[in-house]
C-alpha positions in Angstrom: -96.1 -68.5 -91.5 -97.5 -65.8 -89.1 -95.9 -63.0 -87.6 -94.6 -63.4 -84.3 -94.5 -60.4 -82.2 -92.3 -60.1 -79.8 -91.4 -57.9 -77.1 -88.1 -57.4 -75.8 -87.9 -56.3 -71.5 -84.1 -55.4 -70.2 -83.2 -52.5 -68.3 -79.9 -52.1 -70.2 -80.3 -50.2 -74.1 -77.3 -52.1 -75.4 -79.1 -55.6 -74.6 -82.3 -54.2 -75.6 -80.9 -53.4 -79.5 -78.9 -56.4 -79.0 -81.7 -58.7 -78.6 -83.8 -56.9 -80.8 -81.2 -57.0 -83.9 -81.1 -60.8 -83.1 -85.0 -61.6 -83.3 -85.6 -59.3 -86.3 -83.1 -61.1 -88.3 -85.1 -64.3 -88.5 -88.0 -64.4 -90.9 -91.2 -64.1 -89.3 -90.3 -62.9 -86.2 -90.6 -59.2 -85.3 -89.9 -57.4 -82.0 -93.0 -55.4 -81.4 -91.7 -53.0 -79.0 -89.0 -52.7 -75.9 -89.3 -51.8 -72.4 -86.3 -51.4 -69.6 -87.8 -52.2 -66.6 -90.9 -54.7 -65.1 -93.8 -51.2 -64.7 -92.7 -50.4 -68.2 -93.3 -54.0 -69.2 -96.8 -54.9 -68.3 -97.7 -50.9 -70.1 -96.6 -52.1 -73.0 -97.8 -55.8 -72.6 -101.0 -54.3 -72.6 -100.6 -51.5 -75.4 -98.7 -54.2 -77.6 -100.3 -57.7 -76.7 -97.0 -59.2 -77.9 -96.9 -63.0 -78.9 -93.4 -63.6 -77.3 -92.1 -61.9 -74.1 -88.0 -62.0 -73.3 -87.5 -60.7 -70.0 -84.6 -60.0 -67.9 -83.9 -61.0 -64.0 -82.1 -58.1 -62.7 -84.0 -54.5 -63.3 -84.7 -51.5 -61.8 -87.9 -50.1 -60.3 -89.5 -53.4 -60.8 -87.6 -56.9 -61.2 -88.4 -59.5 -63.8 -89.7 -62.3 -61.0 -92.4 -59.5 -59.4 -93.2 -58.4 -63.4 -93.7 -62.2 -64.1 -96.0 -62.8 -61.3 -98.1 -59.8 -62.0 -98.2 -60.8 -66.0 -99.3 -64.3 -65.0 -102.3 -63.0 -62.9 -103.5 -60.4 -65.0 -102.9 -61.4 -69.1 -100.9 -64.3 -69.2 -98.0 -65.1 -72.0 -95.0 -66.9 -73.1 -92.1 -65.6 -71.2 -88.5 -66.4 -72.1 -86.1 -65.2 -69.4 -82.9 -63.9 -69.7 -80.4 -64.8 -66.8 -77.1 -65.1 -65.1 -75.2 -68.4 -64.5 -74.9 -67.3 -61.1 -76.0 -69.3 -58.0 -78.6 -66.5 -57.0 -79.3 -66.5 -60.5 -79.9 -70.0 -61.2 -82.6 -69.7 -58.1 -84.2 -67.1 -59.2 -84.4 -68.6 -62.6 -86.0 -71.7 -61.6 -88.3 -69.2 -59.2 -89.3 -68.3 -62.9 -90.1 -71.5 -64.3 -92.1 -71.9 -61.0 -94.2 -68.8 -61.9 -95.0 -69.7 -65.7 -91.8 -68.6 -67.5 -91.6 -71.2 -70.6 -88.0 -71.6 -70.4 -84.7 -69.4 -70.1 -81.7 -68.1 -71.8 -78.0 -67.9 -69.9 -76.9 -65.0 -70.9 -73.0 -65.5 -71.9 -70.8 -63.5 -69.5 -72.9 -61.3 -67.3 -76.0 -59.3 -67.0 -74.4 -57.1 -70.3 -73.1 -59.6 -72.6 -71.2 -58.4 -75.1 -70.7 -61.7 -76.6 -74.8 -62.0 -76.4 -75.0 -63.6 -80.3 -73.7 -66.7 -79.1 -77.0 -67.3 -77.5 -78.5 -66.1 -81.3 -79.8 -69.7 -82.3 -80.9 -70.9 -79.1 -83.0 -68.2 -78.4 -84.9 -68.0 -81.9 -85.7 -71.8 -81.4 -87.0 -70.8 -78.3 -89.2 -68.5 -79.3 -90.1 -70.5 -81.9 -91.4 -73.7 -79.5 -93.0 -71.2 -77.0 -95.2 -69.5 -79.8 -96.7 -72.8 -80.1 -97.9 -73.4 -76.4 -101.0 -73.6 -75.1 -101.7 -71.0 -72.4 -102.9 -74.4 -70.1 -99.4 -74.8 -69.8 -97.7 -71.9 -68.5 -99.9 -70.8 -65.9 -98.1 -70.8 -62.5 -96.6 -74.3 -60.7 -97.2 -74.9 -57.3 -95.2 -77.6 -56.0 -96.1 -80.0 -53.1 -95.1 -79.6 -50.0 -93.7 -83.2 -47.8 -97.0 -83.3 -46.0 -99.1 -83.2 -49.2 -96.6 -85.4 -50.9 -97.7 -88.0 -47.8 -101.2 -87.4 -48.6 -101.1 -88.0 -52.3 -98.8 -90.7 -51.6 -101.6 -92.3 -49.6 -104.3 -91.6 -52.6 -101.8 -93.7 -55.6 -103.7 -96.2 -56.9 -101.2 -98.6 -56.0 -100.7 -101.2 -53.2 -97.2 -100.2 -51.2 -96.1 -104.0 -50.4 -92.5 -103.8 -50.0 -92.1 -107.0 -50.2 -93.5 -107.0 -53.6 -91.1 -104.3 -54.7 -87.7 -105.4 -53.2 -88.1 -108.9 -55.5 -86.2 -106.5 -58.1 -84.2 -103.6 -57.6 -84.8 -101.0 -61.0 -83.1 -98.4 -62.1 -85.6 -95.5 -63.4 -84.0 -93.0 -66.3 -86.0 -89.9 -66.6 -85.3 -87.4 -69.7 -86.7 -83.9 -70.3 -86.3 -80.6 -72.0 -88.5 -77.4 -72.1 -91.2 -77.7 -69.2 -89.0 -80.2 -67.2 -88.2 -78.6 -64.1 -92.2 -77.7 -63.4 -92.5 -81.9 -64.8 -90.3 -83.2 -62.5 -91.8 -81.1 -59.5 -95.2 -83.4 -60.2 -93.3 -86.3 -60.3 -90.4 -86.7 -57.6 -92.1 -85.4 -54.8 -94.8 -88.2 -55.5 -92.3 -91.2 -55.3 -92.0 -92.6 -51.4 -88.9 -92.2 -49.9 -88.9 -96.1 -49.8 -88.8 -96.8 -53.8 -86.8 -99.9 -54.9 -85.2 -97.6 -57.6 -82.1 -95.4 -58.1 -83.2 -92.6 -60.4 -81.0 -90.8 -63.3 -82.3 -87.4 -64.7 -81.3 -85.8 -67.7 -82.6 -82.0 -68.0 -81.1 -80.1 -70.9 -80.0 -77.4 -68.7 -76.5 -75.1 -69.2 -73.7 -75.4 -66.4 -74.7 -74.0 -63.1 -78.5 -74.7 -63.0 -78.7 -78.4 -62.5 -77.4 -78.0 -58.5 -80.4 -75.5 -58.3 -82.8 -77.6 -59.5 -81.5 -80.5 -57.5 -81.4 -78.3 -54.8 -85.0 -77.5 -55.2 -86.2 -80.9 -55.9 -84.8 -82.1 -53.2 -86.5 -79.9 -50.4 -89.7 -81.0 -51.8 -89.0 -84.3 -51.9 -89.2 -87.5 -49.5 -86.5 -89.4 -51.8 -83.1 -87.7 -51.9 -82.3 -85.8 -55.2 -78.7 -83.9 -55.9 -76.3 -83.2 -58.5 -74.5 -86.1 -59.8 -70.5 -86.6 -59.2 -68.3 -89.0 -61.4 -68.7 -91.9 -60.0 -71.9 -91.7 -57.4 -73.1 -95.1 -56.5 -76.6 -95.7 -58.1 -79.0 -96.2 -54.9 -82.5 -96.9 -53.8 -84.7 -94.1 -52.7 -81.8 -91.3 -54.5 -82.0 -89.2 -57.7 -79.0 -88.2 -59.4 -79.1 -85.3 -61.9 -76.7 -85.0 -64.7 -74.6 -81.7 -64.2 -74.9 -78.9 -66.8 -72.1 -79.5 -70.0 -71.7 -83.4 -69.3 -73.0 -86.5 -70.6 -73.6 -89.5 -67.7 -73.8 -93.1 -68.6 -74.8 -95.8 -66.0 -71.7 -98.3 -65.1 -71.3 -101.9 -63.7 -67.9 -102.2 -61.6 -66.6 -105.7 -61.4 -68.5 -106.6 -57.9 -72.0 -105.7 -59.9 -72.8 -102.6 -58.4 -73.7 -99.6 -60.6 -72.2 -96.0 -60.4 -72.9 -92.7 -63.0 -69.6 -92.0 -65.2 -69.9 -88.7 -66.3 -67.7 -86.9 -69.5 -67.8 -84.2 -71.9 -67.0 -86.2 -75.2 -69.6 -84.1 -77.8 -72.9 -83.4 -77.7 -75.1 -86.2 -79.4 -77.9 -84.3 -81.0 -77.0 -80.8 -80.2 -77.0 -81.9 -76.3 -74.7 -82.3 -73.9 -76.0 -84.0 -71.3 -77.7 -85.6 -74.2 -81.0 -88.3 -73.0 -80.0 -90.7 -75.6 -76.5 -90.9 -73.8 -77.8 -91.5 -70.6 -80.7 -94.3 -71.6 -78.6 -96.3 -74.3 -76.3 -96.7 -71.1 -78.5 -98.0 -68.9 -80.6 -100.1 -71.6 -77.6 -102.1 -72.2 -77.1 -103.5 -68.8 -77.5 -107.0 -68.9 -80.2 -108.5 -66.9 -81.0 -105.2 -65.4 -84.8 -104.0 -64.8 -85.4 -100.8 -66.0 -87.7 -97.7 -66.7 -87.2 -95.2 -69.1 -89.4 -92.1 -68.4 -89.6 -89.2 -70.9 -91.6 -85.7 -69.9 -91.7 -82.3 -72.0 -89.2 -81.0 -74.3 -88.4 -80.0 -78.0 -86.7 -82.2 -80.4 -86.6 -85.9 -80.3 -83.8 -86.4 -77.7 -84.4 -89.6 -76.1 -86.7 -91.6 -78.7 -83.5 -93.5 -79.5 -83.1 -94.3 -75.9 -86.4 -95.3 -75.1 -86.2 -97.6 -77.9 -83.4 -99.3 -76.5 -84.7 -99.6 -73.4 -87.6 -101.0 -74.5 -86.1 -103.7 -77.1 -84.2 -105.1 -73.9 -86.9 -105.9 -71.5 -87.6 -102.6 -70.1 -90.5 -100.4 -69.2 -91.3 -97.3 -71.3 -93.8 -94.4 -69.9 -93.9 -90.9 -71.9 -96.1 -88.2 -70.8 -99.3 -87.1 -72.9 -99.3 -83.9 -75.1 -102.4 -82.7 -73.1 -100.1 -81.8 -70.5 -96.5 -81.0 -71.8 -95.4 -77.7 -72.4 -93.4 -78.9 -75.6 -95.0 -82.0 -77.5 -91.5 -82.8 -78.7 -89.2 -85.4 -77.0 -92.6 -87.6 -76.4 -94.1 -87.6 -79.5 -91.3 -89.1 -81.0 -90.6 -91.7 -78.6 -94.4 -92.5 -79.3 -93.4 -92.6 -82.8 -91.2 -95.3 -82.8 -94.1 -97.8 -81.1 -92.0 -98.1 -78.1 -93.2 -96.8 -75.4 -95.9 -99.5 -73.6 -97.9 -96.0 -71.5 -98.4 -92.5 -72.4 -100.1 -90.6 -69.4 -100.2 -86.9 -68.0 -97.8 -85.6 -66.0 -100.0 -85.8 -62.6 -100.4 -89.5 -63.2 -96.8 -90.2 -64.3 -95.3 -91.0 -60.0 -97.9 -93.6 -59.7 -97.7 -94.9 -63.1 -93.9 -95.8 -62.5 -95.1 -97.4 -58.7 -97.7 -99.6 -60.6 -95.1 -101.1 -62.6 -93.0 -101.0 -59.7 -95.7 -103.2 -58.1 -95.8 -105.8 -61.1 
């Protein structure tokens, strides 16, 4: 295997070896240099040409958002962030993914975690799945506004009859991983406020970022998006988003109507909220239409789902490798021969509305 160079960015020396220690432990990987704030960064980006960046939020002099930025106009790379599970953190980390970063790590307890090696694992997979990238894909995002959603909403190839979509009322289950955030942003903002569908979202995210991103979603949106609560009601035109640390399953209550029940019984496949939880829920609602959508991510969380989905009457749409940042969780749903459409990512919204339309 070939040396992956990495270089570690934090303006505090005890995270610096800490991080370091960590990434030179694993075979093959091999932290190239350090640097404690964002000027120092982009000198040694240059002098180094690292592989791998891992970059802090909160520095000195200049700030890991306004080094990002600059590294993604100038030589652009794989950039892990390190972050707080702060509010203002989990904003500034999605900020981030907006500007190219190819995903994040949550830093334990703090911006100096002493307890850092509990992250050990997940970050050397990480680092791992972004060294396989391609550049394409983590070039900066820039999501629609309402007024272009309208337009592009107007250019779907795809006839809005209402009255063609309210013969059925769908439920449409979307999974993700690494990449998702920047996926969904080319997805939901597409869908008209109008859609004959409640939406359920799982994005393999820790505790504290999912309101962010639903947050986020949600301003750019025309459907409403938010953080899922035990027991929301599942409705047309709204996107619920599993919180950070628990599973959610789709329900039927005794007068038919559906709701989310979340819990925190293990993770299934390292994940908690796991896809596969979420999708073998809603799959085995009898008589139920549904669409199970999976984007980007590592792994192969959701194939199971999808598969389940798809052996009771549903839909099944995955998104092409030319587009994902990780050519994981879709390949193998494609694997499995279940899924009836494989598209890219810009094409995925109107996708779902043709079949919608059907």
């Amino acid at each position: 295997m070939k040396q992956i160079n990495v270089l570690v960015i934090d303006d505090s020396a005890f995270m610096r070896k800490m991080v370091s220690d960590m990434i030179n432990e694993y075979p093959g990987l091999n932290v190239i240099g350090t640097a404690r704030d964002g000027i120092d960064g982009l000198k040694k980006t240059e002098q180094l040409k690292p592989d791998i960046i891992t970059l802090d939020v909160e520095m000195p002099r200049m700030d890991g958002l306004s080094m990002l930025e600059k590294l993604m106009e100038s030589s652009p790379k794989p950039v892990i962030m390190l972050s707080s599970t702060t509010q203002i953190g989990a904003q500034t980390t999605l900020k981030a993914l907006e500007l190219g970063a190819i995903d994040f790590i949550s830093k334990p307890s703090g911006s100096i975690s002493l307890d850092i090696r509990k992250v050990q694992q997940e970050l050397i997979e990480k680092i791992l799945e972004a060294a396989k990238v391609n550049k394409k894909h983590f070039l900066p995002c820039h999501p629609c506004t309402i007024d272009q959603v309208q337009q592009k909403s107007l250019q779907m190839d795809v006839l809005h009859d209402t009255k063609v979509y309210k013969k059925n009322k769908w439920i449409i289950a979307i999974g993700t991983s690494t990449g998702g955030p920047r996926a969904l942003q080319n997805v939901l903002p597409l869908l008209p406020k109008d859609i004959p569908a409640g939406i359920v979202i799982v994005q393999h995210m820790p505790p504290g970022f999912t309101k962010s991103l639903a947050d986020r979603l949600n301003h750019l949106s025309a459907i409403e998006v938010r953080e899922a609560h035990n027991l929301d009601r599942i409705e047309p035109g709204v996107a619920l988003i599993a919180p950070g640390d628990f599973h959610m399953e789709v329900i039927k209550d005794k007068q038919g109507e559906l709701h989310v029940k979340l819990n925190q019984e293990p993770p299934l496949g390292g994940h908690r909220p796991s896809v596969n939880v979420m999708m073998n829920s809603v799959g085995g609602i009898p008589g139920q239409s549904v669409m199970g959508v999976l984007l980007t991510g590592m792994g192969s969380d959701g194939a199971q789902g999808m598969e389940i989905i798809k052996d009771n009457n549903g839909i099944t749409i995955a998104e092409d490798e030319s587009t994902c940042v990780v050519f994981g969780m879709p390949r193998s749903a494609i694997k499995t021969g279940k899924v009836d459409c494989v598209v890219p990512i810009d094409r995925v919204a109107s996708q779902i509305m043709k079949f919608l339309s059907k």
